[in-house]
mmCIF file as gemmi writes it, N, C-alpha and C atoms, coordinates in Angstrom:
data_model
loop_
_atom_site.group_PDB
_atom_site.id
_atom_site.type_symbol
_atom_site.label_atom_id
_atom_site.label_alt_id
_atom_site.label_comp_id
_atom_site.label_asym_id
_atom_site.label_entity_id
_atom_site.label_seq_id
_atom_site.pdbx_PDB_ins_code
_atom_site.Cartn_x
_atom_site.Cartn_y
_atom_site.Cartn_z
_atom_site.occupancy
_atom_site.B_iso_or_equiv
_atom_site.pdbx_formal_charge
_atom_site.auth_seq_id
_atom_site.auth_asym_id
_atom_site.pdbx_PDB_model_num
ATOM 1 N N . UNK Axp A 1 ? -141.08 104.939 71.054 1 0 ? 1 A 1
ATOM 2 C CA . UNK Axp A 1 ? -140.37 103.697 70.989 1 0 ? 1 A 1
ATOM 3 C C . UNK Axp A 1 ? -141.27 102.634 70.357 1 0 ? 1 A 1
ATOM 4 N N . UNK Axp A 2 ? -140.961 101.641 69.384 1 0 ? 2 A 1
ATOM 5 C CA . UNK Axp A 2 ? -141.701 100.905 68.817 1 0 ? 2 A 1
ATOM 6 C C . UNK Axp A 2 ? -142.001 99.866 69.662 1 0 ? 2 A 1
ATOM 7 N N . UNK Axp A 3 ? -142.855 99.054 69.529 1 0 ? 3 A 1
ATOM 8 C CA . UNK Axp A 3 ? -143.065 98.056 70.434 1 0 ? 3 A 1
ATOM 9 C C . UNK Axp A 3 ? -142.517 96.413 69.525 1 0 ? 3 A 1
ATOM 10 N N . UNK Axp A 4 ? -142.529 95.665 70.393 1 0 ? 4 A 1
ATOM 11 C CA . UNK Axp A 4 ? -141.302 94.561 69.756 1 0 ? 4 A 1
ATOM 12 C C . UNK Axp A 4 ? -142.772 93.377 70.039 1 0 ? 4 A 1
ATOM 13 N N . UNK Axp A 5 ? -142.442 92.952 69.12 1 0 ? 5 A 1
ATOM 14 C CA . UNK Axp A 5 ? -143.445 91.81 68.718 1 0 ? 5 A 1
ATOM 15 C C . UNK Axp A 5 ? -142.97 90.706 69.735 1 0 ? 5 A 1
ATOM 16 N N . UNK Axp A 6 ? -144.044 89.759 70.373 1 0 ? 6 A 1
ATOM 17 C CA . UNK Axp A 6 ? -143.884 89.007 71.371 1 0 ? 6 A 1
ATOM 18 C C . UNK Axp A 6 ? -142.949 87.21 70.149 1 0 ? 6 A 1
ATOM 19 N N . UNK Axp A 7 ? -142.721 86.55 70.508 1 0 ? 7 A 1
ATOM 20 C CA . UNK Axp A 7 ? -142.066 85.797 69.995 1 0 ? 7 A 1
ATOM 21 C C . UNK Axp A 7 ? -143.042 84.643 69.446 1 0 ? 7 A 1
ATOM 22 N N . UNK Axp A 8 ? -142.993 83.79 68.679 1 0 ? 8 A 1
ATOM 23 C CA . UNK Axp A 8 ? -144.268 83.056 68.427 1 0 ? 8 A 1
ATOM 24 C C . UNK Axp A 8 ? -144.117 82.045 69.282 1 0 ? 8 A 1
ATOM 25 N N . UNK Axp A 9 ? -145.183 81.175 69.448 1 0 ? 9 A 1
ATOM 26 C CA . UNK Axp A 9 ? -144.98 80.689 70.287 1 0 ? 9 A 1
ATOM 27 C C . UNK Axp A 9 ? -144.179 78.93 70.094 1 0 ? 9 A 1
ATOM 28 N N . UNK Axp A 10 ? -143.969 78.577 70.741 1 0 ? 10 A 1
ATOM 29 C CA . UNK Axp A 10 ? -143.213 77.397 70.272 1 0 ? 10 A 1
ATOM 30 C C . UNK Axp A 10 ? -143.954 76.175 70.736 1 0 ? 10 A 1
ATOM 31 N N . UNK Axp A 11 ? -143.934 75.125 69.781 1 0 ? 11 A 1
ATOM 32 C CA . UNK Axp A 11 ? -144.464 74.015 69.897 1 0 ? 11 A 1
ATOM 33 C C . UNK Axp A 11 ? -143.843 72.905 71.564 1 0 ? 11 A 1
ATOM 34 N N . UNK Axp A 12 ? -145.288 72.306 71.652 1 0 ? 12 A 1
ATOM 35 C CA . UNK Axp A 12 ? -144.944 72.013 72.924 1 0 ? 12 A 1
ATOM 36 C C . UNK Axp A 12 ? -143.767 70.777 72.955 1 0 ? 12 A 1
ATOM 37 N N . UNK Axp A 13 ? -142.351 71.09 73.5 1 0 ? 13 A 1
ATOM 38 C CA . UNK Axp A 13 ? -141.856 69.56 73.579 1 0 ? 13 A 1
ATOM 39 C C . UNK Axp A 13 ? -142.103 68.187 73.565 1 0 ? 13 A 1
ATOM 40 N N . UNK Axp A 14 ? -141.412 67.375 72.943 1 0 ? 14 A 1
ATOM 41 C CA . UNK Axp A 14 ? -142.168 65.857 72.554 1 0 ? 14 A 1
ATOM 42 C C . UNK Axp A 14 ? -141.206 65.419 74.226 1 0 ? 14 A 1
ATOM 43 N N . UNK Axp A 15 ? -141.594 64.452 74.766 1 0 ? 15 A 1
ATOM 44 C CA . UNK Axp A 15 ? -140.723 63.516 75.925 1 0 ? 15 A 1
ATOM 45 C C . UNK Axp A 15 ? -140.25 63.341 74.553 1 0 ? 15 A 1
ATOM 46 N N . UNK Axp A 16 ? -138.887 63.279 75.016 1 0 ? 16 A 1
ATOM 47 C CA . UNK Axp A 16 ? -137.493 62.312 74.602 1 0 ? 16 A 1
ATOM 48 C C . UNK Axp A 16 ? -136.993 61.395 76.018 1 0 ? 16 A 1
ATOM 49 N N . UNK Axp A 17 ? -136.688 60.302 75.236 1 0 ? 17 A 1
ATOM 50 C CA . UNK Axp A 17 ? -135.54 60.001 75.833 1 0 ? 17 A 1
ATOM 51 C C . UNK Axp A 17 ? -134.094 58.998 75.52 1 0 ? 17 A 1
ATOM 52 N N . UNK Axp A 18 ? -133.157 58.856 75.921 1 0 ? 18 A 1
ATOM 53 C CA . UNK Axp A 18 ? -132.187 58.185 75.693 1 0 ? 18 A 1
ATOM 54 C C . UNK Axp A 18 ? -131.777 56.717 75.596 1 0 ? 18 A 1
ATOM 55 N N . UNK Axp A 19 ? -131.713 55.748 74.425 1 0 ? 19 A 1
ATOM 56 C CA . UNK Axp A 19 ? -131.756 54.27 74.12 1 0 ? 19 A 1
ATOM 57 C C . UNK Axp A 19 ? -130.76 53.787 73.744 1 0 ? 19 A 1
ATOM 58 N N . UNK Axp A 20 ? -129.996 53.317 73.801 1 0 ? 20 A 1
ATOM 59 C CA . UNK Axp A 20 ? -128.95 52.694 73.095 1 0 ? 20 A 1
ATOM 60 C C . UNK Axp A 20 ? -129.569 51.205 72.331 1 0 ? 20 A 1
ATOM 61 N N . UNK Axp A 21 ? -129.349 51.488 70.994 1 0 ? 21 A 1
ATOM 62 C CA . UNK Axp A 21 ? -129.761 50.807 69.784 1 0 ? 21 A 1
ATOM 63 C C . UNK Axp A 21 ? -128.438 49.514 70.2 1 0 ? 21 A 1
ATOM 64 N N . UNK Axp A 22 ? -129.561 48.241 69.246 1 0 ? 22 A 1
ATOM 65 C CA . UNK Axp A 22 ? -128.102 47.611 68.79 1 0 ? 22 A 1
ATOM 66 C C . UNK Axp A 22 ? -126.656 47.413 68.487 1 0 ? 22 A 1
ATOM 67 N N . UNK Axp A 23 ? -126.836 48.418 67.805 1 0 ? 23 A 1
ATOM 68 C CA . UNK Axp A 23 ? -125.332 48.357 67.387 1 0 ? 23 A 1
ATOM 69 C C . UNK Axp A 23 ? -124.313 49.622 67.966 1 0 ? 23 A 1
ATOM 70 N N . UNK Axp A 24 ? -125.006 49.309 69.546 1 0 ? 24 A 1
ATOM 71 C CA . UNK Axp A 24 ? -124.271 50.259 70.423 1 0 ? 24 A 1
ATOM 72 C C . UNK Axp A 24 ? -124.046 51.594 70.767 1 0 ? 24 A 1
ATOM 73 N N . UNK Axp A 25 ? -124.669 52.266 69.89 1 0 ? 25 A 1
ATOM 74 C CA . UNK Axp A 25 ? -124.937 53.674 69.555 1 0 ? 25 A 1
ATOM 75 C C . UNK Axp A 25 ? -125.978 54.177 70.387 1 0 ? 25 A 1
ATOM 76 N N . UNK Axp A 26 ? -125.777 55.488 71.114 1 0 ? 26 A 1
ATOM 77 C CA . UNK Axp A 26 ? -127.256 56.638 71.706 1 0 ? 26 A 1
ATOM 78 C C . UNK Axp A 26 ? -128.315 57.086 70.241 1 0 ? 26 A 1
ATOM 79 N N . UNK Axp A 27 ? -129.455 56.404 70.866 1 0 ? 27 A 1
ATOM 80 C CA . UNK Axp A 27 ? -130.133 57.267 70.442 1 0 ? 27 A 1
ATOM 81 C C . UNK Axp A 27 ? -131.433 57.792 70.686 1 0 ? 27 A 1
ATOM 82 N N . UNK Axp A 28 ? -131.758 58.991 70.2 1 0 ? 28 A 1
ATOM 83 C CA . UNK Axp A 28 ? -132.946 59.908 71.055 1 0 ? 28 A 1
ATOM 84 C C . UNK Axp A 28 ? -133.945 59.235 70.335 1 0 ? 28 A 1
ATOM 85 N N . UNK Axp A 29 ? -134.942 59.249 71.289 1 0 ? 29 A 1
ATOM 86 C CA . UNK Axp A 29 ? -136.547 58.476 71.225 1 0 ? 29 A 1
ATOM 87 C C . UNK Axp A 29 ? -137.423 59.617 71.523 1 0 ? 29 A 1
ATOM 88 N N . UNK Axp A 30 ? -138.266 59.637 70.722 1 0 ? 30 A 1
ATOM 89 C CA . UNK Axp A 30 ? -139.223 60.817 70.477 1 0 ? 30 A 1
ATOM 90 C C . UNK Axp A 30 ? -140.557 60.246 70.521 1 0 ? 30 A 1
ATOM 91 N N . UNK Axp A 31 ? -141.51 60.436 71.427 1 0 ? 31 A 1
ATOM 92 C CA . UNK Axp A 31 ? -142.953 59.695 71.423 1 0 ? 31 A 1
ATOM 93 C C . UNK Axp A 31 ? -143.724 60.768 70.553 1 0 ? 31 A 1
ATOM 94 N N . UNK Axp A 32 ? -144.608 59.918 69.413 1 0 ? 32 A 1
ATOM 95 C CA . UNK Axp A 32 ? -145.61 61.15 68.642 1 0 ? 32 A 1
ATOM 96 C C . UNK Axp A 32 ? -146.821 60.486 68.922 1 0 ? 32 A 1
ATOM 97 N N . UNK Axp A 33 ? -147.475 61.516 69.587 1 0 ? 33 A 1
ATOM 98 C CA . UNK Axp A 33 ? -148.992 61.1 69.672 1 0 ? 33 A 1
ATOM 99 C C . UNK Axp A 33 ? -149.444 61.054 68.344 1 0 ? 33 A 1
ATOM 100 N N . UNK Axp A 34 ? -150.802 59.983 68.256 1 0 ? 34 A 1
ATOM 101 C CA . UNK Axp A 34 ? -151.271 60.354 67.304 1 0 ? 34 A 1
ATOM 102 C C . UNK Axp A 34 ? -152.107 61.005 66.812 1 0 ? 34 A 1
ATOM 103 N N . UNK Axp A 35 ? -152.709 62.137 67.827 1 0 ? 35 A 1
ATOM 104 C CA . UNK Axp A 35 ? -152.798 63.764 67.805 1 0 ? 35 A 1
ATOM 105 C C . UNK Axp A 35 ? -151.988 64.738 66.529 1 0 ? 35 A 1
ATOM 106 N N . UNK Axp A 36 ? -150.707 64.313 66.912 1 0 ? 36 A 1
ATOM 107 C CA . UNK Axp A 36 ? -149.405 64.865 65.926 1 0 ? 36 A 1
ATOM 108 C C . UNK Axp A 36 ? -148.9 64.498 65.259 1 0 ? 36 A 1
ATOM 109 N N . UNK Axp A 37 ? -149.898 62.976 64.633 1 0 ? 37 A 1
ATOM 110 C CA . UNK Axp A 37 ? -149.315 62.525 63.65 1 0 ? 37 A 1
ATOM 111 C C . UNK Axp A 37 ? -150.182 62.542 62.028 1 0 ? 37 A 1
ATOM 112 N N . UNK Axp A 38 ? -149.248 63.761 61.81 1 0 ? 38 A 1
ATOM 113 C CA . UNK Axp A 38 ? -150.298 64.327 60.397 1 0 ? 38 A 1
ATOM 114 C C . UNK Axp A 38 ? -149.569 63.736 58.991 1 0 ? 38 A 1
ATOM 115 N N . UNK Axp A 39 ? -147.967 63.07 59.095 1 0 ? 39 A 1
ATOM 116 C CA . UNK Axp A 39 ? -147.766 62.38 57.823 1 0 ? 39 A 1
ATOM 117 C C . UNK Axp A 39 ? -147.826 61.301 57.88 1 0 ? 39 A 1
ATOM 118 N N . UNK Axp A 40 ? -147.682 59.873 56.873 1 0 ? 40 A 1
ATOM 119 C CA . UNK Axp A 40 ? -147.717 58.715 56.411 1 0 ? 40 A 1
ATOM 120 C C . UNK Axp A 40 ? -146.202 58.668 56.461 1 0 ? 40 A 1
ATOM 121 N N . UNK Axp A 41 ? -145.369 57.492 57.36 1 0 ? 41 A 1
ATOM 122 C CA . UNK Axp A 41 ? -143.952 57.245 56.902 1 0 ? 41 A 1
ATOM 123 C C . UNK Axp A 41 ? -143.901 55.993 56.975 1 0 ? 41 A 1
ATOM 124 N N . UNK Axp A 42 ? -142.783 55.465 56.625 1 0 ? 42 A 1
ATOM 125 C CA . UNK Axp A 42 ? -142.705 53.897 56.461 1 0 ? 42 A 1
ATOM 126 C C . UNK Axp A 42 ? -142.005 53.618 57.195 1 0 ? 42 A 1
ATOM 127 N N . UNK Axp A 43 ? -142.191 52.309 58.234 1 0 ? 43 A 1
ATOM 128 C CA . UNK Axp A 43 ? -141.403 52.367 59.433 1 0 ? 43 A 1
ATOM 129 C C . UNK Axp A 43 ? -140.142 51.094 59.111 1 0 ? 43 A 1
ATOM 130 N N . UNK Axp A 44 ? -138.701 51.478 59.218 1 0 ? 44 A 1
ATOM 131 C CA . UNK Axp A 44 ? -137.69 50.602 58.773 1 0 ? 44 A 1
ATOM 132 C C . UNK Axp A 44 ? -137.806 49.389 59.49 1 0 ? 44 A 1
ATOM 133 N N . UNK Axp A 45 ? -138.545 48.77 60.388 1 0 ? 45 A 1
ATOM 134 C CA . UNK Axp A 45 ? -138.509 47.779 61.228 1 0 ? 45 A 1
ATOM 135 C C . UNK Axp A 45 ? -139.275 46.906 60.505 1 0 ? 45 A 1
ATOM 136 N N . UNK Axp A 46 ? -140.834 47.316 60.002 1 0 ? 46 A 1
ATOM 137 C CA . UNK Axp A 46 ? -141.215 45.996 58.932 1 0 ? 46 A 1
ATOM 138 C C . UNK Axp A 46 ? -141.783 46.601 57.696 1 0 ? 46 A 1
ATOM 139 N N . UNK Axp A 47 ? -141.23 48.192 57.43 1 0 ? 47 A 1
ATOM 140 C CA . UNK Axp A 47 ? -141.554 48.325 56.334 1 0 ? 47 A 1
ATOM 141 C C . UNK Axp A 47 ? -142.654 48.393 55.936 1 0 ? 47 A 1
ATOM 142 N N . UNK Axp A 48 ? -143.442 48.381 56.709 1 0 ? 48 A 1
ATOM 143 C CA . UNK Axp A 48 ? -145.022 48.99 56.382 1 0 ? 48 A 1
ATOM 144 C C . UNK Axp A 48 ? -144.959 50.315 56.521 1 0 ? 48 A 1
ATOM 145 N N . UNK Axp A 49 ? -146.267 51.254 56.418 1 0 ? 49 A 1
ATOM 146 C CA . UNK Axp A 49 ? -146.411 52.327 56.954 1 0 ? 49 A 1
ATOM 147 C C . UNK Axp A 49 ? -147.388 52.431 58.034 1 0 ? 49 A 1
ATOM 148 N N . UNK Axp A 50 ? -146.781 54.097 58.628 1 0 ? 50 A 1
ATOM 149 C CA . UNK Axp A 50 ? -147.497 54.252 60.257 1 0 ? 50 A 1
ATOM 150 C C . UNK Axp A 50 ? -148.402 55.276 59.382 1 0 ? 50 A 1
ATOM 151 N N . UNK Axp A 51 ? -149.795 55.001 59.267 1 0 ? 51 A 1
ATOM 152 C CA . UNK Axp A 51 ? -150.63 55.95 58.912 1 0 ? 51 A 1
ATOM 153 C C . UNK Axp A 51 ? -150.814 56.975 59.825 1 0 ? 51 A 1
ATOM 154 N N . UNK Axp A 52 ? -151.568 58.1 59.045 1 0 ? 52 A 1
ATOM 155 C CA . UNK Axp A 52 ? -151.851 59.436 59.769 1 0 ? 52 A 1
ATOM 156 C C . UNK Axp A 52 ? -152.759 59.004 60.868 1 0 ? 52 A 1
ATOM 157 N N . UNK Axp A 53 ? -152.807 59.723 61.997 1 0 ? 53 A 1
ATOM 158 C CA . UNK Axp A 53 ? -153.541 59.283 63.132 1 0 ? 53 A 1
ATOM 159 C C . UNK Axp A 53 ? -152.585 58.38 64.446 1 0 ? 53 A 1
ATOM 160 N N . UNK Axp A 54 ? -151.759 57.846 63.738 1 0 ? 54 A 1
ATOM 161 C CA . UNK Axp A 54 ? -151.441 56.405 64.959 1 0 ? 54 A 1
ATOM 162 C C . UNK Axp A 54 ? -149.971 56.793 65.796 1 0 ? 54 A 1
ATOM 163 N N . UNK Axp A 55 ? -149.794 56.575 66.937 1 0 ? 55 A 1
ATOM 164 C CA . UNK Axp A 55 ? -149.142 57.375 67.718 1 0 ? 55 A 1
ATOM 165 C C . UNK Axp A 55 ? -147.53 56.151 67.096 1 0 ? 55 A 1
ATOM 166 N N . UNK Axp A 56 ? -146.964 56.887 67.657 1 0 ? 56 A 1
ATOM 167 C CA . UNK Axp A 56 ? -145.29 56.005 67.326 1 0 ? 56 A 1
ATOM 168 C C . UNK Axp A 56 ? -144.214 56.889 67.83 1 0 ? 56 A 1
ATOM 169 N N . UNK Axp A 57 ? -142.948 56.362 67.305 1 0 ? 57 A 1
ATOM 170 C CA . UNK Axp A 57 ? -141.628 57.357 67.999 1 0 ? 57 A 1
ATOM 171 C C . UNK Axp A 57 ? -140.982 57.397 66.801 1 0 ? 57 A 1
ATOM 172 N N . UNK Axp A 58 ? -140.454 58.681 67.152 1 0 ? 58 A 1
ATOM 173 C CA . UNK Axp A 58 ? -139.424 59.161 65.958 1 0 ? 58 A 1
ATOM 174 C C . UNK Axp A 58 ? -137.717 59.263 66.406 1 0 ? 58 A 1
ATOM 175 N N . UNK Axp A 59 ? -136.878 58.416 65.726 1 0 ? 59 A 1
ATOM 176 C CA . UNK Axp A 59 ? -135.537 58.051 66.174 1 0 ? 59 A 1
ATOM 177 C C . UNK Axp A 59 ? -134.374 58.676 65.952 1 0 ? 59 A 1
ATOM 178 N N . UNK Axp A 60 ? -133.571 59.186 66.574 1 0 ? 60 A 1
ATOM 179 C CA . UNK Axp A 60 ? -132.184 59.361 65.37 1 0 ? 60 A 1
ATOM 180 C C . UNK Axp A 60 ? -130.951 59.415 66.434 1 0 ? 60 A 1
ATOM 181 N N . UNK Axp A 61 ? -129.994 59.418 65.927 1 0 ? 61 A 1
ATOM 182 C CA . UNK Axp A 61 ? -128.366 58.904 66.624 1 0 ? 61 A 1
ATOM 183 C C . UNK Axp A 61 ? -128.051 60.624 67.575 1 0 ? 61 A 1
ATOM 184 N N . UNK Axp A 62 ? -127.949 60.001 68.684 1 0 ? 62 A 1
ATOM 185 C CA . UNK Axp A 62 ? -127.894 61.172 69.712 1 0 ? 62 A 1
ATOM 186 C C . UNK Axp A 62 ? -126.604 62.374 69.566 1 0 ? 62 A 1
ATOM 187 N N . UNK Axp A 63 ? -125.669 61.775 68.443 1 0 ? 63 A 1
ATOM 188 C CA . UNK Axp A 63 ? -124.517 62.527 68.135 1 0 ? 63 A 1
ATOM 189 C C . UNK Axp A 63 ? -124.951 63.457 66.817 1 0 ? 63 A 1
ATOM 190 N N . UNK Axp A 64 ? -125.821 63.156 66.049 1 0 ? 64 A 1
ATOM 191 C CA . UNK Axp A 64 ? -126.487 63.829 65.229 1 0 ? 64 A 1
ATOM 192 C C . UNK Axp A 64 ? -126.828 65.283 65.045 1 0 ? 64 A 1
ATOM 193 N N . UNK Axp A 65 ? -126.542 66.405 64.589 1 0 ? 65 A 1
ATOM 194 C CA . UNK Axp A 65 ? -126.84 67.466 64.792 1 0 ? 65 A 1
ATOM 195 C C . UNK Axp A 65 ? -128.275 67.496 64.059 1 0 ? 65 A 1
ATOM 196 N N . UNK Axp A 66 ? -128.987 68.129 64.871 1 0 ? 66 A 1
ATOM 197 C CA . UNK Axp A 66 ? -130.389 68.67 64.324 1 0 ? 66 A 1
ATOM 198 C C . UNK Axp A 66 ? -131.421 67.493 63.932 1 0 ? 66 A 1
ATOM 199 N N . UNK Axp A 67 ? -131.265 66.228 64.175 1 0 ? 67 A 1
ATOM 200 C CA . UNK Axp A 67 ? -131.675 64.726 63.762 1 0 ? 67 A 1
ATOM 201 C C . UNK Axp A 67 ? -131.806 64.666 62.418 1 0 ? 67 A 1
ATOM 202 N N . UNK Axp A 68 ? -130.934 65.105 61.661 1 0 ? 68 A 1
ATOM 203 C CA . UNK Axp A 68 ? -131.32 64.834 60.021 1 0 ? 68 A 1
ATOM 204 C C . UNK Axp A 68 ? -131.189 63.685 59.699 1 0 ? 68 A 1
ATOM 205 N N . UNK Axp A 69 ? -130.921 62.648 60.221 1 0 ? 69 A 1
ATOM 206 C CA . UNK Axp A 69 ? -131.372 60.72 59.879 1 0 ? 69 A 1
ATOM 207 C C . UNK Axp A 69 ? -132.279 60.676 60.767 1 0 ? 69 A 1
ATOM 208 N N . UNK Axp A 70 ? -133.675 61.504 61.068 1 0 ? 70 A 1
ATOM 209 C CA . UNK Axp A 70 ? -134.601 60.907 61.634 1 0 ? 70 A 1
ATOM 210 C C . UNK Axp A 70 ? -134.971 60.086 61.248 1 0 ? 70 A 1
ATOM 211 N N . UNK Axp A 71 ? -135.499 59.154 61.768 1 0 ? 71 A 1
ATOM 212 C CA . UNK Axp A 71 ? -136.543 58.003 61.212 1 0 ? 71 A 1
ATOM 213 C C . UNK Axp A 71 ? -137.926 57.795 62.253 1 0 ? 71 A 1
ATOM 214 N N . UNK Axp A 72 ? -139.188 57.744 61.608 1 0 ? 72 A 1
ATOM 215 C CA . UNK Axp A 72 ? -140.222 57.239 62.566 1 0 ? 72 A 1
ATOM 216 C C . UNK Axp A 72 ? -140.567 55.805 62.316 1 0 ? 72 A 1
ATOM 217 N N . UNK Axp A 73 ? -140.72 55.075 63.367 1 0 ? 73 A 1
ATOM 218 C CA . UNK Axp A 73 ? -140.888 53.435 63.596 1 0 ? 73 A 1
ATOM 219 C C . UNK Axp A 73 ? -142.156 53.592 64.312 1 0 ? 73 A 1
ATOM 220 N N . UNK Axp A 74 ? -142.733 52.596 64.298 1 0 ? 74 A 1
ATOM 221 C CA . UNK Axp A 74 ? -144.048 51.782 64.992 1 0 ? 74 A 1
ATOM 222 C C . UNK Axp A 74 ? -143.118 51.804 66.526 1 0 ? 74 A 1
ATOM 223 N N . UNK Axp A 75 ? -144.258 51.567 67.536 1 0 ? 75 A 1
ATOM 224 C CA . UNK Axp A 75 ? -143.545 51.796 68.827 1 0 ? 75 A 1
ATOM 225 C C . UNK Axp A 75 ? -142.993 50 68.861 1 0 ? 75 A 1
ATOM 226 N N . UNK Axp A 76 ? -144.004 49.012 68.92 1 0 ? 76 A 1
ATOM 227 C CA . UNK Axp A 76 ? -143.433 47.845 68.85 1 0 ? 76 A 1
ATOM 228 C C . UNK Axp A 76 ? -142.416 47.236 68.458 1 0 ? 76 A 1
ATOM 229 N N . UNK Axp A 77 ? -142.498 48.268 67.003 1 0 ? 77 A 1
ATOM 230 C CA . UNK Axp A 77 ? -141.172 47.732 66.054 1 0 ? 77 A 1
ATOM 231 C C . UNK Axp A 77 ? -139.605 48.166 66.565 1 0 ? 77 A 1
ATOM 232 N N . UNK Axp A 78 ? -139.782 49.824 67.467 1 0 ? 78 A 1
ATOM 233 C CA . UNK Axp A 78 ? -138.107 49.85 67.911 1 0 ? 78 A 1
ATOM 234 C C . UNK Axp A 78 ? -138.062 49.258 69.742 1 0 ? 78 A 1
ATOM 235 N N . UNK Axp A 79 ? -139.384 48.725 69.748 1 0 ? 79 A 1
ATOM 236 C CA . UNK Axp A 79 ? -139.178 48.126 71.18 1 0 ? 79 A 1
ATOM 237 C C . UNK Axp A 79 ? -138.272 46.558 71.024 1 0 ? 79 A 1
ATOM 238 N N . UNK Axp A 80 ? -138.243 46.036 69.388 1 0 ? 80 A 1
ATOM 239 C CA . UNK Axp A 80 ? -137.819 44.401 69.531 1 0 ? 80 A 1
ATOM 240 C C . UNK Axp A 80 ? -136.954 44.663 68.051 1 0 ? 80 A 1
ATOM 241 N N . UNK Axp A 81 ? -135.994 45.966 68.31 1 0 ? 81 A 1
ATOM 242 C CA . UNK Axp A 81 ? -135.322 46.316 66.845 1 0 ? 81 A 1
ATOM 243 C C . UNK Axp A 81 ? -134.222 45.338 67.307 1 0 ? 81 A 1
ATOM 244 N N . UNK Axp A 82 ? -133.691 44.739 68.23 1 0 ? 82 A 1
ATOM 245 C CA . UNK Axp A 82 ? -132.302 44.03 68.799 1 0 ? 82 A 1
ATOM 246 C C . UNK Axp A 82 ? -132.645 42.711 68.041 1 0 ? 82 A 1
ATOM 247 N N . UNK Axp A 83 ? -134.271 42.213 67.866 1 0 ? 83 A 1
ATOM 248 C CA . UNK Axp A 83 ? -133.696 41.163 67.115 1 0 ? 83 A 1
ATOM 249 C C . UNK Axp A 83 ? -134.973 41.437 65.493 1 0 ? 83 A 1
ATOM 250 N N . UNK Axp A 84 ? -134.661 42.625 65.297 1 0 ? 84 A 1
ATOM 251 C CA . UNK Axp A 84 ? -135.898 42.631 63.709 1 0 ? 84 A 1
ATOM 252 C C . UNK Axp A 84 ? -134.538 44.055 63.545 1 0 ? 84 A 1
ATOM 253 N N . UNK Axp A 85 ? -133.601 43.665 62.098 1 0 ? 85 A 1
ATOM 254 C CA . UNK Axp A 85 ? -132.978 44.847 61.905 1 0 ? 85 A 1
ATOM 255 C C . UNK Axp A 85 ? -133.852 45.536 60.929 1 0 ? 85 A 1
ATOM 256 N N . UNK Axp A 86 ? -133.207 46.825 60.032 1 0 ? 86 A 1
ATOM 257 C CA . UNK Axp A 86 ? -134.141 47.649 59.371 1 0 ? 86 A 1
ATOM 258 C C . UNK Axp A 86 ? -134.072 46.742 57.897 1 0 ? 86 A 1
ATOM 259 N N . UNK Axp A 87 ? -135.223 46.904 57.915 1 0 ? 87 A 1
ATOM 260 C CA . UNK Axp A 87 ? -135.495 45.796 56.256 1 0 ? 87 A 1
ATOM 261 C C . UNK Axp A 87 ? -134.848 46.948 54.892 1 0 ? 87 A 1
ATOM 262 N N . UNK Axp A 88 ? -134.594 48.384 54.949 1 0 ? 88 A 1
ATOM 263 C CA . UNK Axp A 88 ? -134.118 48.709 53.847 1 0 ? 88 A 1
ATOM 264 C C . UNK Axp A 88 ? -132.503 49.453 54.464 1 0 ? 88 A 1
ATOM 265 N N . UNK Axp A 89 ? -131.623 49.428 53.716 1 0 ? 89 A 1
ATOM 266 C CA . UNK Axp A 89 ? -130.621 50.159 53.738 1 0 ? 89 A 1
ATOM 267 C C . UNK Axp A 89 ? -130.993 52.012 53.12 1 0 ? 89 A 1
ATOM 268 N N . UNK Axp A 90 ? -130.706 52.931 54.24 1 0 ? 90 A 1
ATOM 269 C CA . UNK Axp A 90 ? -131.114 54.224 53.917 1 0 ? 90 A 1
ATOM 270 C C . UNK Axp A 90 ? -129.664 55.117 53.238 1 0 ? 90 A 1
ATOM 271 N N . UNK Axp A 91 ? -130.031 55.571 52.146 1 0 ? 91 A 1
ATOM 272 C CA . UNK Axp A 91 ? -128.908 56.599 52.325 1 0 ? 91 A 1
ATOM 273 C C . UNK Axp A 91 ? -128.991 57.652 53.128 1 0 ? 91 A 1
């Protein structure tokens, strides 16, 4: 009988949790250490970027399959998004 390869292993879960944004909508909040933060993104709140290294959360609409409108923000920036909206329109 062949032997069955063990499964790889899976990355450790981020805490999520559940926010309701401004404009009334769920959405999942993802904390990234900055351990795990190996890309450069630009955060829609002031449009700078969160360099490699610096911890932040990664966002997207809780009805969303698979979060394909993720977005990562500065933690400050989606803590006071109710009154700083996103400085670019995303497609």
């Amino acid at each position: 009988m062949a032997r069955r390869r063990s499964p790889s292993p899976r990355p450790l879960p981020l805490s999520q949790r559940i926010e309701t944004g401004p404009d009334g909508y769920e959405y999942v909040v993802a904390a990234i250490a900055g351990s795990r933060a190996v890309k450069v993104y630009r955060c829609p709140g002031c449009d700078h970027e969160i360099r490699t290294g610096i911890a932040h959360v990664a966002v997207w609409r809780a009805d969303s399959t698979q979060g394909e409108d993720r977005r990562h923000w500065h933690t400050p920036c989606w803590a006071h998004r109710a009154t700083r909206a996103p400085t670019r329109k995303w497609s």
